[in-house]
C-alpha positions as a Markdown table, in Angstrom:
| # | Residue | x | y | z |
|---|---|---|---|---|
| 1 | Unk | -15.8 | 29.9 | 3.9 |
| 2 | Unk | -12.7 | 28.1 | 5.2 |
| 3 | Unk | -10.3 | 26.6 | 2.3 |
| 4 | Unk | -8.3 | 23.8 | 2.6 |
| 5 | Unk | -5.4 | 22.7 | 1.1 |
| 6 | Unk | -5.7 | 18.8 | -0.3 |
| 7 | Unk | -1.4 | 18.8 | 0.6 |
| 8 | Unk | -2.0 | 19.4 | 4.2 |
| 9 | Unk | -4.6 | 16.3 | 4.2 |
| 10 | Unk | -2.4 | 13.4 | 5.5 |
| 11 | Unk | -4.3 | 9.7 | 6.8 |
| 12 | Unk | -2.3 | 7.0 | 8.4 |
| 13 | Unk | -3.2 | 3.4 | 7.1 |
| 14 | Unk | -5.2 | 3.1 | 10.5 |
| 15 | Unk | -7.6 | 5.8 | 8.7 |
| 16 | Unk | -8.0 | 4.6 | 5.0 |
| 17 | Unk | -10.9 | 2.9 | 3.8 |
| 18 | Unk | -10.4 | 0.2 | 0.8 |
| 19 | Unk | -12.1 | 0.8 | -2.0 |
| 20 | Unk | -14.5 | -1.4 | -3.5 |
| 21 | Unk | -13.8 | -1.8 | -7.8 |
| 22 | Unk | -16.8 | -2.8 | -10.2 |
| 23 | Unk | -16.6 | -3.4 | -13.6 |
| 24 | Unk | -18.6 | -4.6 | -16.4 |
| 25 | Unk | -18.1 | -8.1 | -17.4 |
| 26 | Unk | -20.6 | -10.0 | -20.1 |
| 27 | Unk | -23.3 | -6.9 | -19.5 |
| 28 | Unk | -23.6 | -6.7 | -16.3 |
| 29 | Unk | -21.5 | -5.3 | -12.9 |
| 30 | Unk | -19.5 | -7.2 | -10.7 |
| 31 | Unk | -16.8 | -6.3 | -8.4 |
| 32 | Unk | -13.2 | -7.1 | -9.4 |
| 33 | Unk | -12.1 | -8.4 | -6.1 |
| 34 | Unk | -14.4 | -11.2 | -7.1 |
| 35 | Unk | -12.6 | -12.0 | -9.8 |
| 36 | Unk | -10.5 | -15.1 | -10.3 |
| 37 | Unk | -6.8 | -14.5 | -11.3 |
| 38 | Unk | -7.1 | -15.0 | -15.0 |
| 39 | Unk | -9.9 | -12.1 | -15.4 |
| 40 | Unk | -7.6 | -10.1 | -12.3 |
| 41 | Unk | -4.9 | -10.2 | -14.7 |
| 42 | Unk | -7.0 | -9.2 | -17.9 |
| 43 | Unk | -8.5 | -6.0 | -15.5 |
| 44 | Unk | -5.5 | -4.6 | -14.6 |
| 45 | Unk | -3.5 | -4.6 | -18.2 |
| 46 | Unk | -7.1 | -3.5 | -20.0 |
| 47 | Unk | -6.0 | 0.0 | -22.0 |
| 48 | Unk | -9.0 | 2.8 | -21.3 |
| 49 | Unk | -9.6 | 4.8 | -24.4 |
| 50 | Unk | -9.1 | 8.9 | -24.1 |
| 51 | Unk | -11.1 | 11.0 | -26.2 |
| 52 | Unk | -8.6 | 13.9 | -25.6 |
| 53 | Unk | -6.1 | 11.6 | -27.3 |
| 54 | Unk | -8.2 | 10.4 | -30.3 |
| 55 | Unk | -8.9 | 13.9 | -31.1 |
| 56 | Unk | -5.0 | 15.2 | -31.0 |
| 57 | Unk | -4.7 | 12.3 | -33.9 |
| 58 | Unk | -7.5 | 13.5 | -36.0 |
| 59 | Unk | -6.5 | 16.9 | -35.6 |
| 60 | Unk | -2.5 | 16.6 | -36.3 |
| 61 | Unk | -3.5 | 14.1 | -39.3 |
| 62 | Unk | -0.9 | 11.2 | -37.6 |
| 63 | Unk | -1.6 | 7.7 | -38.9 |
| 64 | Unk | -1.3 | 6.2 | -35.2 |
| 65 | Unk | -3.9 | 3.8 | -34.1 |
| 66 | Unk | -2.5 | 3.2 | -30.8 |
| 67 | Unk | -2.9 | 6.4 | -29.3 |
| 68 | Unk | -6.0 | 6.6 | -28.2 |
| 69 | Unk | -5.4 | 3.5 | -26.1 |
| 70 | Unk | -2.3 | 4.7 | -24.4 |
């Protein structure tokens, strides 16, 4: 089996394929570049929660309630 190295992988923009973004808005999916600006803006400064995160706070006994969100 040959193994290759992800580093030595290099596309010019003539190569790259856009990438198509869904989300879910009012229960159900719809693709942000459909979006108007507004909900755009809203997207792009939305904070994802991480589990990994939450759990370091729970564990370490911190008060934070931001952290999770970061």
């Amino acid at each position: 089996m040959k193994v290759i190295n992800i580093e030595d992988i290099k596309l010019n923009d003539a190569e790259r394929q856009p990438c198509e973004v869904w989300t879910r808005v009012m229960g159900y999916l719809r693709p942000v570049s459909e979006f108007n600006k507004g909900k755009k803006s809203e997207f792009y400064t939305r904070k994802y929660f991480a589990e990994d995160k939450a759990q370091a706070v729970l564990d370490c006994g911190c008060s934070r309630i931001d952290v999770a969100a970061e």
